[in-house]
PyMOL Python script that loads the backbone (N, CA, C, O; Angstrom):
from pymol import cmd

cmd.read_pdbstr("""\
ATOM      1  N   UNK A   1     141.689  56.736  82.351  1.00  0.00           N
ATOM      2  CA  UNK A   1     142.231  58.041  81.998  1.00  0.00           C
ATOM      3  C   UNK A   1     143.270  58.417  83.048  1.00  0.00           C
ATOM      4  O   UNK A   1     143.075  58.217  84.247  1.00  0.00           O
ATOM      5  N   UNK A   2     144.336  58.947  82.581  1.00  0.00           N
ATOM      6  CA  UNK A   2     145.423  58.992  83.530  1.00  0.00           C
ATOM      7  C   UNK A   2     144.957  60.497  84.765  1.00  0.00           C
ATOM      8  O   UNK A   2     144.482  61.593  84.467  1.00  0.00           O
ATOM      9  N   UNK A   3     145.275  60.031  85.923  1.00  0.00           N
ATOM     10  CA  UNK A   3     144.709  60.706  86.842  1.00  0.00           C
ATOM     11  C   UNK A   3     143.197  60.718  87.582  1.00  0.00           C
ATOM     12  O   UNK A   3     142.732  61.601  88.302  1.00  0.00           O
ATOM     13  N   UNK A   4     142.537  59.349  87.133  1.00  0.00           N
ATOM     14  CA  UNK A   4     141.080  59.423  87.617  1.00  0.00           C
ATOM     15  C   UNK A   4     141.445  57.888  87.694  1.00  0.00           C
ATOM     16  O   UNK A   4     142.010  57.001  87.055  1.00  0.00           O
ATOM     17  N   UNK A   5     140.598  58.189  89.178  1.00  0.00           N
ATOM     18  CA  UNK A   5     140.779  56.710  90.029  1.00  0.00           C
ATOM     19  C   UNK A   5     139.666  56.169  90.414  1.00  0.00           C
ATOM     20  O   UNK A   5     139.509  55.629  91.509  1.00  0.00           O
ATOM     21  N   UNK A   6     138.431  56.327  89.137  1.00  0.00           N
ATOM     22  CA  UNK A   6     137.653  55.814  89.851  1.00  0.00           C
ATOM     23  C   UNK A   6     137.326  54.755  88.698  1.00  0.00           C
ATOM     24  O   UNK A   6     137.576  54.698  87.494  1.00  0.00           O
ATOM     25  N   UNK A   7     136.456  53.703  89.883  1.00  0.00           N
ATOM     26  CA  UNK A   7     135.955  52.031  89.384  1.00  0.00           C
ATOM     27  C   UNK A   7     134.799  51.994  89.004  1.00  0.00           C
ATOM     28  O   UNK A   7     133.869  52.473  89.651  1.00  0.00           O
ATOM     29  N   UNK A   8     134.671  51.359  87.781  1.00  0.00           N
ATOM     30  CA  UNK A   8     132.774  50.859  87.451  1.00  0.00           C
ATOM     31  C   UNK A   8     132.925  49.527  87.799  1.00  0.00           C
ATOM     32  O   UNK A   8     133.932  48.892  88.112  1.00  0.00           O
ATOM     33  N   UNK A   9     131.631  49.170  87.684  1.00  0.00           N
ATOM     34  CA  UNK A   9     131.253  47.755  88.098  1.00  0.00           C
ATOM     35  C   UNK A   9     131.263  46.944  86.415  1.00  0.00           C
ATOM     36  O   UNK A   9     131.534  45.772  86.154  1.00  0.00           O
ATOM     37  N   UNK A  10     130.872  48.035  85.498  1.00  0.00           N
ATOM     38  CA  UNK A  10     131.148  47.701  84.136  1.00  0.00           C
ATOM     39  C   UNK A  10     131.472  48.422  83.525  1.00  0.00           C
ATOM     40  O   UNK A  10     131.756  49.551  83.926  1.00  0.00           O
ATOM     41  N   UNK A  11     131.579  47.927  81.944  1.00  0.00           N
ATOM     42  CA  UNK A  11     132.198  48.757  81.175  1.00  0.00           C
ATOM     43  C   UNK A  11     131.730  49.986  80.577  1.00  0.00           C
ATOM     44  O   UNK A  11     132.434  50.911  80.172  1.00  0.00           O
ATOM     45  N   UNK A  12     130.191  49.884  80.559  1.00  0.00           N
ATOM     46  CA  UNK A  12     129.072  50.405  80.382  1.00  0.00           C
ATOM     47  C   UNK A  12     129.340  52.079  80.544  1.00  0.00           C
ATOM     48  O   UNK A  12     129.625  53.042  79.832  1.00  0.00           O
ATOM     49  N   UNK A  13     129.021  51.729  82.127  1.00  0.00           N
ATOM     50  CA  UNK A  13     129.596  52.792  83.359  1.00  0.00           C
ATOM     51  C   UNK A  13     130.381  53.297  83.260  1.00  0.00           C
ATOM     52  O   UNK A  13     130.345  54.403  83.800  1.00  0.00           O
ATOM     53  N   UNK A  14     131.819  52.870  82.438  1.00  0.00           N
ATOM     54  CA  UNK A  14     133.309  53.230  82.710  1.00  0.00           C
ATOM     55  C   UNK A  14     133.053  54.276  81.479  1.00  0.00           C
ATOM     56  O   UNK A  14     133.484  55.429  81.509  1.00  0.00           O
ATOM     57  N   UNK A  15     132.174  53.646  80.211  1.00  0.00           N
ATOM     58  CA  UNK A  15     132.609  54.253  79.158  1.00  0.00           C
ATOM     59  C   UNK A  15     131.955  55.421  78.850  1.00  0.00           C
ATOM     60  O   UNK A  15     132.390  56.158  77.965  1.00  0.00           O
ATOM     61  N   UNK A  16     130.607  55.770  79.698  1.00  0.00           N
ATOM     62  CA  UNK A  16     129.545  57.218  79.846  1.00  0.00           C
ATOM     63  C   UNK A  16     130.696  57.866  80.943  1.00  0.00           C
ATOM     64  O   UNK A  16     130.520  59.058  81.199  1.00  0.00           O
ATOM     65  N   UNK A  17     131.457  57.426  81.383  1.00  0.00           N
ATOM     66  CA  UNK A  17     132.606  58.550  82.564  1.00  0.00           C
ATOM     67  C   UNK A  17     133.399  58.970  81.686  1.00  0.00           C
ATOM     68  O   UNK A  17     133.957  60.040  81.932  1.00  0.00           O
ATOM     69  N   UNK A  18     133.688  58.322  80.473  1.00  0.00           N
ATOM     70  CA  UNK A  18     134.977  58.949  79.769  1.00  0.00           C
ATOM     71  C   UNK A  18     134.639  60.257  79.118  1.00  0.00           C
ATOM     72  O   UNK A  18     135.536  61.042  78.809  1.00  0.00           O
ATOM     73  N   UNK A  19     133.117  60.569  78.859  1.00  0.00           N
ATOM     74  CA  UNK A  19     132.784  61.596  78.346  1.00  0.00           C
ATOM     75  C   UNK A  19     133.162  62.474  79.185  1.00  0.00           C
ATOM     76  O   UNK A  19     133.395  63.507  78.556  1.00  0.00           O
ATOM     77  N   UNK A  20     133.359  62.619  80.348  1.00  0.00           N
ATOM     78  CA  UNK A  20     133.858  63.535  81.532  1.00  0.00           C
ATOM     79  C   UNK A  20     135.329  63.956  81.154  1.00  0.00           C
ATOM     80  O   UNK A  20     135.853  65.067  81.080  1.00  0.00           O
ATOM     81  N   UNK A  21     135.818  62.675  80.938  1.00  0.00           N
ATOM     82  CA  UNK A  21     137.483  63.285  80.286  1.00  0.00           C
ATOM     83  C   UNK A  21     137.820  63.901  78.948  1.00  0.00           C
ATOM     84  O   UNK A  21     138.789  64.637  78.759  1.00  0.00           O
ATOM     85  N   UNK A  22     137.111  63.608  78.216  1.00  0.00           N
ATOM     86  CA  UNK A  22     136.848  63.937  76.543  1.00  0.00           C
ATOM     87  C   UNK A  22     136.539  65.297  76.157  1.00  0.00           C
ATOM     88  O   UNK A  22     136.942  66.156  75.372  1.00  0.00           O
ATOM     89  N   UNK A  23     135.480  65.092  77.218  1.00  0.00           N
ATOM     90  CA  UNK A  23     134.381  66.876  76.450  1.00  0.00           C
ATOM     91  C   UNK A  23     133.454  66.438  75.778  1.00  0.00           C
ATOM     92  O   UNK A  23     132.680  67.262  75.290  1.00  0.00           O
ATOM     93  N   UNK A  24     133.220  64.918  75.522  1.00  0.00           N
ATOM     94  CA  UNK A  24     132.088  64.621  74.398  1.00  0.00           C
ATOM     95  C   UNK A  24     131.085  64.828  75.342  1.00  0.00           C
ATOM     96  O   UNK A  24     130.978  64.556  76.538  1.00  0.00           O
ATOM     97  N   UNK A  25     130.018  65.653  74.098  1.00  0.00           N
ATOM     98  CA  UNK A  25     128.516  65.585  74.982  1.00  0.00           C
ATOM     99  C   UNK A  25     127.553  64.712  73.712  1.00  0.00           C
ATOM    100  O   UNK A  25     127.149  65.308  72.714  1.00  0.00           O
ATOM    101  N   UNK A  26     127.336  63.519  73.908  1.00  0.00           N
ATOM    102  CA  UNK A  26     126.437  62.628  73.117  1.00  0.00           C
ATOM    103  C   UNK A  26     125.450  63.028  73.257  1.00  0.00           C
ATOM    104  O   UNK A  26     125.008  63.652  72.292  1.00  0.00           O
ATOM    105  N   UNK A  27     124.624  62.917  74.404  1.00  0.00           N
ATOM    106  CA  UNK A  27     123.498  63.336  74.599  1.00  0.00           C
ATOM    107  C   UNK A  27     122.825  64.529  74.567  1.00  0.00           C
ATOM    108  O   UNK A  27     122.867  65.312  75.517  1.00  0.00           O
ATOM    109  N   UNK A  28     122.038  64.799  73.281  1.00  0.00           N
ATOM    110  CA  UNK A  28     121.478  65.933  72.884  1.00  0.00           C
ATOM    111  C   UNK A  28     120.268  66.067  73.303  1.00  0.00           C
ATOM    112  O   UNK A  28     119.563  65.072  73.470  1.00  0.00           O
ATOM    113  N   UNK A  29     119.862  67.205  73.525  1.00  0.00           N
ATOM    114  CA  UNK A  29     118.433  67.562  73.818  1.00  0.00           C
ATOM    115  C   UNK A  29     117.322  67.697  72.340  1.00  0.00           C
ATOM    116  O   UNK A  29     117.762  68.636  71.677  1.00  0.00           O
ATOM    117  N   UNK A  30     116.373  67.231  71.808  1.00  0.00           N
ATOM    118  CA  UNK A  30     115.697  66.535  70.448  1.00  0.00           C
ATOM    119  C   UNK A  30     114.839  67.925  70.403  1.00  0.00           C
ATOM    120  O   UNK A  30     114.451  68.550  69.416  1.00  0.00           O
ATOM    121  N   UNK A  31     114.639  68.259  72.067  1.00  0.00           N
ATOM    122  CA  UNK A  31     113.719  69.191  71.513  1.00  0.00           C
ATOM    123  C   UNK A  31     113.705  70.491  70.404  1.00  0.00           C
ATOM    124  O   UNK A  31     114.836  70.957  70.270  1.00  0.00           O
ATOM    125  N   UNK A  32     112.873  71.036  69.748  1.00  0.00           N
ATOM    126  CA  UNK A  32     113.183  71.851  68.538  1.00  0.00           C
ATOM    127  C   UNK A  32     113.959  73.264  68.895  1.00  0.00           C
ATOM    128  O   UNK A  32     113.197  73.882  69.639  1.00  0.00           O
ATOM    129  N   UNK A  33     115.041  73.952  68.693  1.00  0.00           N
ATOM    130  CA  UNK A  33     115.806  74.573  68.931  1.00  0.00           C
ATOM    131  C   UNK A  33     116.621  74.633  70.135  1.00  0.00           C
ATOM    132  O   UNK A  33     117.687  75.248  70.150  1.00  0.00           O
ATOM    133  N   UNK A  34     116.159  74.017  71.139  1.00  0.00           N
ATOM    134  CA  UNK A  34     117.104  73.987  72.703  1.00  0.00           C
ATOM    135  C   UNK A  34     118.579  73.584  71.763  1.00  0.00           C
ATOM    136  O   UNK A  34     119.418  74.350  72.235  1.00  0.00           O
ATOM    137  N   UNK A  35     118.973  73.102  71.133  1.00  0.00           N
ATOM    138  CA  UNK A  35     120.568  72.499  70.809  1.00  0.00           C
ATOM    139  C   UNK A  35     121.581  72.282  71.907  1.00  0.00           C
ATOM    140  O   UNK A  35     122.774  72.458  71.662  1.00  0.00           O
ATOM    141  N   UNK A  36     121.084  71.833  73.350  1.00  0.00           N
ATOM    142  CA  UNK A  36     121.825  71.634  74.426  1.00  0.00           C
ATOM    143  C   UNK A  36     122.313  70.136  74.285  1.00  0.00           C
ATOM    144  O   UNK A  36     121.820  69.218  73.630  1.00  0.00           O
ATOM    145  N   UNK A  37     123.475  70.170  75.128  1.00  0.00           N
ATOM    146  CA  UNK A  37     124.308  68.657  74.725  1.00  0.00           C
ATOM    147  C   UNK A  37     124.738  68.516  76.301  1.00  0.00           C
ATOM    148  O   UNK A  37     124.718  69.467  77.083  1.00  0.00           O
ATOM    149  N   UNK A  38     125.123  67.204  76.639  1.00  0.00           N
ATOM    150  CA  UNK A  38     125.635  66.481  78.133  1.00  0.00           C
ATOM    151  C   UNK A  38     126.331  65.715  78.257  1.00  0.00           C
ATOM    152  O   UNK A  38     125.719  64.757  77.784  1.00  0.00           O
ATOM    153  N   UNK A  39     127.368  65.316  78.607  1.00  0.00           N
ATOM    154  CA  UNK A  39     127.765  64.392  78.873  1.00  0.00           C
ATOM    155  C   UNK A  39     127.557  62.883  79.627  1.00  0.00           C
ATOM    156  O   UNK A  39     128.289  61.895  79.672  1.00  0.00           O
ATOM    157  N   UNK A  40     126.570  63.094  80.046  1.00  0.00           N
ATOM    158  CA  UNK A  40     125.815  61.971  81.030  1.00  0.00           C
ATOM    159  C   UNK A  40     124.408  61.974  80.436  1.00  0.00           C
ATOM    160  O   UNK A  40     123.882  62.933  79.871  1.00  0.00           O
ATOM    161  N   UNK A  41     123.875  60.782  80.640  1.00  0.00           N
ATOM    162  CA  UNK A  41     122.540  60.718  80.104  1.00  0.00           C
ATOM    163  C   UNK A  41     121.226  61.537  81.370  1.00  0.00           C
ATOM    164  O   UNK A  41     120.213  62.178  81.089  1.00  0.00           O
ATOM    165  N   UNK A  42     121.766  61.185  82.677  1.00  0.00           N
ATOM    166  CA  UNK A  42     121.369  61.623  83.773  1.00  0.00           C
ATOM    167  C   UNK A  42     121.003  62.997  83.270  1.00  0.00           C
ATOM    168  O   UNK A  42     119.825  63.290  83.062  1.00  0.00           O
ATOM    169  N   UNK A  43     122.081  63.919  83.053  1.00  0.00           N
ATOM    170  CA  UNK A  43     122.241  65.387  82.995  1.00  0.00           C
ATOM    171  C   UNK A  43     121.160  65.713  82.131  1.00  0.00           C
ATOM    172  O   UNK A  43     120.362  66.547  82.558  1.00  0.00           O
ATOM    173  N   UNK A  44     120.939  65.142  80.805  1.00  0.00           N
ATOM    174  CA  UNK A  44     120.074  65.006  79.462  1.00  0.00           C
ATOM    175  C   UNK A  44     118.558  65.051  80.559  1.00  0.00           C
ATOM    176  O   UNK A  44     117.782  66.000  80.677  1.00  0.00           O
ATOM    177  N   UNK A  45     118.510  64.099  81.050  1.00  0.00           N
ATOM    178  CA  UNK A  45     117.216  63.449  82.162  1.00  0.00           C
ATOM    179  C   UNK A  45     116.789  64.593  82.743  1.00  0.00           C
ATOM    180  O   UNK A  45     115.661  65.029  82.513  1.00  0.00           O
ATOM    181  N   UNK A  46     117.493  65.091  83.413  1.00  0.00           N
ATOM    182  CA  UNK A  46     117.044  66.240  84.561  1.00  0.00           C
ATOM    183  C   UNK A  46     116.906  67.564  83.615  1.00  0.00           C
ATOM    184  O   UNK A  46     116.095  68.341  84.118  1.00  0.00           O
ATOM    185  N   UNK A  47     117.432  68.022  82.456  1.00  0.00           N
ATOM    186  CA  UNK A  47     117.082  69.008  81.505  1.00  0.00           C
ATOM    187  C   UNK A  47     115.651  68.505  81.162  1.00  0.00           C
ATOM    188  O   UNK A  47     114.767  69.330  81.393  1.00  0.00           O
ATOM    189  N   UNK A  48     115.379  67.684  80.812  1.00  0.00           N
ATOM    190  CA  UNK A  48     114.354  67.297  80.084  1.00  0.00           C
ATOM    191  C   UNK A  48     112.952  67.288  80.914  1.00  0.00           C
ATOM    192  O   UNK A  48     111.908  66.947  80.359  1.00  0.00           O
TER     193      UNK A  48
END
""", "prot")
cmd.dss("prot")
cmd.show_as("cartoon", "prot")
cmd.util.cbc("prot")
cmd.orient("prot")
């Protein structure tokens, strides 16, 4: 992403950072009405 200089070790890695540039939040919270969303699975983790 133009202006972010940072390195993954894979692609994996590279491609859960792009949600940082995007705004996508994939990771939803299941539980019944919370409707919270994250961008990192981590973030999802520590809500949960």
């Amino acid at each position: 992403h133009p202006g972010c200089d940072r390195k993954f070790a894979n692609s994996s890695d590279r491609k859960k950072h792009m949600h940082v540039h995007t705004n996508d939040k994939p990771y939803e919270c299941r539980m019944h009405g919370c409707g919270k969303s994250y961008t990192h699975p981590s973030s999802l983790r520590k809500h949960m």
